[in-house]
N, C-alpha and C positions, 0 to 999 in steps of 0.2 A: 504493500500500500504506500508504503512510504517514497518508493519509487516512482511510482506514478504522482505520487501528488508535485515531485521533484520535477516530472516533465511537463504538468500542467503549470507549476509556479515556472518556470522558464519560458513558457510560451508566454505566462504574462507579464513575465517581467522585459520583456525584448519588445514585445505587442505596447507597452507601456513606454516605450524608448520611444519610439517609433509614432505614437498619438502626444507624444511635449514635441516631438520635431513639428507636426504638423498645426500642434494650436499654436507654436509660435512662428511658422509662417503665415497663421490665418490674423493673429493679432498683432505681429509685429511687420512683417515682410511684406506682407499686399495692403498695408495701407500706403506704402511707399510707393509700390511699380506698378498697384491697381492692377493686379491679373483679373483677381477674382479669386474666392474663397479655395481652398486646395481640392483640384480635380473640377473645376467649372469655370467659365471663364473662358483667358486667353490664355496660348502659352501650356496648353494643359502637359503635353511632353516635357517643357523645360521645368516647371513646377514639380514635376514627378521626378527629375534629375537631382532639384538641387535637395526634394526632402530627404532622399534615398543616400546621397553622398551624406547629407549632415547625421542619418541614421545611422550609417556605419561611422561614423568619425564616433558618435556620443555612444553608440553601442562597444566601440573599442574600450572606451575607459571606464563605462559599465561593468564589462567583463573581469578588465583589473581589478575593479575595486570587491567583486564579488570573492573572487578567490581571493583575495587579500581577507575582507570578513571572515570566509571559512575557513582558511588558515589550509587550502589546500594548494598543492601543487597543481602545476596545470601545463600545459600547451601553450603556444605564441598566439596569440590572437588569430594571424593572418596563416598559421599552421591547419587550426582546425580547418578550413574553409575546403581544403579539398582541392588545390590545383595543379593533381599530377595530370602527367602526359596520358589521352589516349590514342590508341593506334588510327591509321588511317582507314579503315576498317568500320570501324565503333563511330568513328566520325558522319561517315556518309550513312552510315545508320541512321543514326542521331537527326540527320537534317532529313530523312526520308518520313521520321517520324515527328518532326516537325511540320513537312507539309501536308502529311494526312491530316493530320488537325485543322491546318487552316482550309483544306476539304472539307473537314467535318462542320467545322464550326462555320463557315461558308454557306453551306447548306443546308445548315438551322436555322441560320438568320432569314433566308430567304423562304426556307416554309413558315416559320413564324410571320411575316411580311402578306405572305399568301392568305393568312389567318387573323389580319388585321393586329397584329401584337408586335410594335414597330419598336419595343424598346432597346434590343439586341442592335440594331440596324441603325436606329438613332444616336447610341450611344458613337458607335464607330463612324458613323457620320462627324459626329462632333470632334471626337477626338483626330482624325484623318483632318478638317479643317483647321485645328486651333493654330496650327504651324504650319510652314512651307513643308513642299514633298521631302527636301533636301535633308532639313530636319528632323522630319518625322523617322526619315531611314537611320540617320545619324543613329539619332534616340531608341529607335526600333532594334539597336544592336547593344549600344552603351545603354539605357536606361534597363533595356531586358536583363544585361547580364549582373546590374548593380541591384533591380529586383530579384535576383536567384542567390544574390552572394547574403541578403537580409534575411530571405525564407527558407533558401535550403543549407547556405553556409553556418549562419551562424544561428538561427531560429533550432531548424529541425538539427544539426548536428549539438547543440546544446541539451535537447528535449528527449533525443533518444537514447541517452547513459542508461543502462542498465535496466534496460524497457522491451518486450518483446518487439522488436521493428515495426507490425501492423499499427499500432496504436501512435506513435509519434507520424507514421505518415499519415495519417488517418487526421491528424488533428491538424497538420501544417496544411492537408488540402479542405478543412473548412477553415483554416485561415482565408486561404487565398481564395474560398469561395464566398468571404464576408467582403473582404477590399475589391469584390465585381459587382457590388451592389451596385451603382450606379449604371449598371448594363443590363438592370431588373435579374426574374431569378434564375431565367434559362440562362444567361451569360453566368452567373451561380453553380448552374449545375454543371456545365463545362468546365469554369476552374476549378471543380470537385474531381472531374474526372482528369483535368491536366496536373493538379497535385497529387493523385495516385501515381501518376508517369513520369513523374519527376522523380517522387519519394522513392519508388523501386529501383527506374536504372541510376538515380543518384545510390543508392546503399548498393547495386551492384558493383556500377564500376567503381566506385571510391573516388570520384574525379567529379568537380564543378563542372569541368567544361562540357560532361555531357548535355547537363541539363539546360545549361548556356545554350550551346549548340541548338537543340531542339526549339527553346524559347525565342532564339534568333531567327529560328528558320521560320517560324509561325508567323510572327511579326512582320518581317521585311516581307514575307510571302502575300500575305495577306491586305498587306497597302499596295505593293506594287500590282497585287489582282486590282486593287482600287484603282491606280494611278492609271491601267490602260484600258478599262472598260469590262475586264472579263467579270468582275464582284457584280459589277451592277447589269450585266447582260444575263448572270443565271438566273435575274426574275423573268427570262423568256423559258425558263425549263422547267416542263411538266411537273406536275407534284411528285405524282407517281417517281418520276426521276431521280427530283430530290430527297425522296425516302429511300431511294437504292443508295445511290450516294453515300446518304446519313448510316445507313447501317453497314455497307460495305468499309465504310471508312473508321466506325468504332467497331468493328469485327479485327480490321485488322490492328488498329493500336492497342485490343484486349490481347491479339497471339501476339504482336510482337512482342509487349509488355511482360508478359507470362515467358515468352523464347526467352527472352533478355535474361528473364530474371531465373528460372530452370537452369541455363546454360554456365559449363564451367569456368570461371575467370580465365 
């Protein structure tokens, strides 16, 4: 018991890091540059940059001062985080299993859309506008990977000590499926199932960059569908379509997830 209560006090102790970063860019930082409140607004990419950098800066010295309290030994900070080499191999995996998602989730939004339920679609609307294409890509690579270095670096490798594995991944993907709220609850229920696919092939390979990889590939995938027309032309494909699609494409992120994670290092 007391284990677990260890990995629920870490998830709120970091979740707690991470909501002072953002009431003090809502109270102190956008009365200055007038974005708008954090995540609405303009600028919504660069707002999501600077809270994520200030999150890992103040969750650094959180860490410190933790194991200083406990009077335990520990790891370097930027040790835990996981950024050994993976093969070339695991690589192109990685990004294959990135762009089925942005398949899948591609094809949610447009049946939702079909279904008069535009929140999924409006959200990415907004966000796809707040910045230039340029930036958007930028951020589509650096802000994905500085979001995976908070939730799976140092979030979920704090929360899983001496915990059976299901349960810390389990809890970091309703993490990240609370921070999609603004995408209503299907864009929810997909980072439920994009925190499982992190959680595993991150505990497999031992490496950030996989999950990098994957989140990079989604991202940049996913606007640059936007940027040339093909996002906004799959409202010409039959429902029926979109429902092969949708299931063809979480059919295979559940085997490869499952391969991934069976398969011997």
């Amino acid at each position: 018991m007391k284990n677990y209560l260890s990995m629920i006090g870490n998830y709120l102790l970091y979740l707690a890091v991470m909501i002072v970063v953002i009431l003090i860019y809502n109270i102190i930082v956008n009365p200055i540059l007038g974005w708008g409140q954090f995540g609405t607004g303009e600028n919504i990419a660069v707002q999501l940059f600077f809270v994520l950098v200030a999150t890992i800066g103040l969750s650094a010295i959180v860490y410190k001062i933790k194991y200083r309290v406990l009077k335990q030994t520990s790891e370097s900070f930027w040790g835990i985080l996981g950024f050994s080499k993976i093969s070339l191999g695991s690589w192109i995996y990685m990004i294959i299993i990135g762009l089925a998602f942005t398949l899948l989730n591609a094809a949610v939004m447009k049946l939702l859309l079909l279904h008069n339920i535009p929140s999924l679609n409006d959200f990415t609307e907004s966000y796809y506008h707040s910045v230039s294409f340029t930036t958007l890509i930028v951020s589509s690579v650096i802000t994905t990977a500085l979001e995976l270095i908070v939730f799976i670096g140092i979030m979920f490798n704090e929360a899983r000590k001496n915990v059976p594995v299901f349960w810390p991944i389990l809890g970091i993907a309703l993490i990240i499926a609370v921070i999609q709220a603004p995408g209503g609850i299907w864009m929810q229920l997909l980072g439920v199932a994009l925190g499982f696919v992190y959680g595993f092939i991150y505990v497999k390979s031992s490496s950030i960059w996989s999950v990098i990889t994957i989140g990079v590939a989604f991202n940049v995938s996913l606007f640059s569908m936007k940027k040339i027309g093909w996002l906004d032309s799959m409202e010409n494909i039959s429902e029926i379509s979109l429902i092969i699609l949708a299931v063809v494409m979480a059919i295979f992120l559940l085997g490869s997830t499952v391969w991934y994670w069976r398969k011997s290092k």
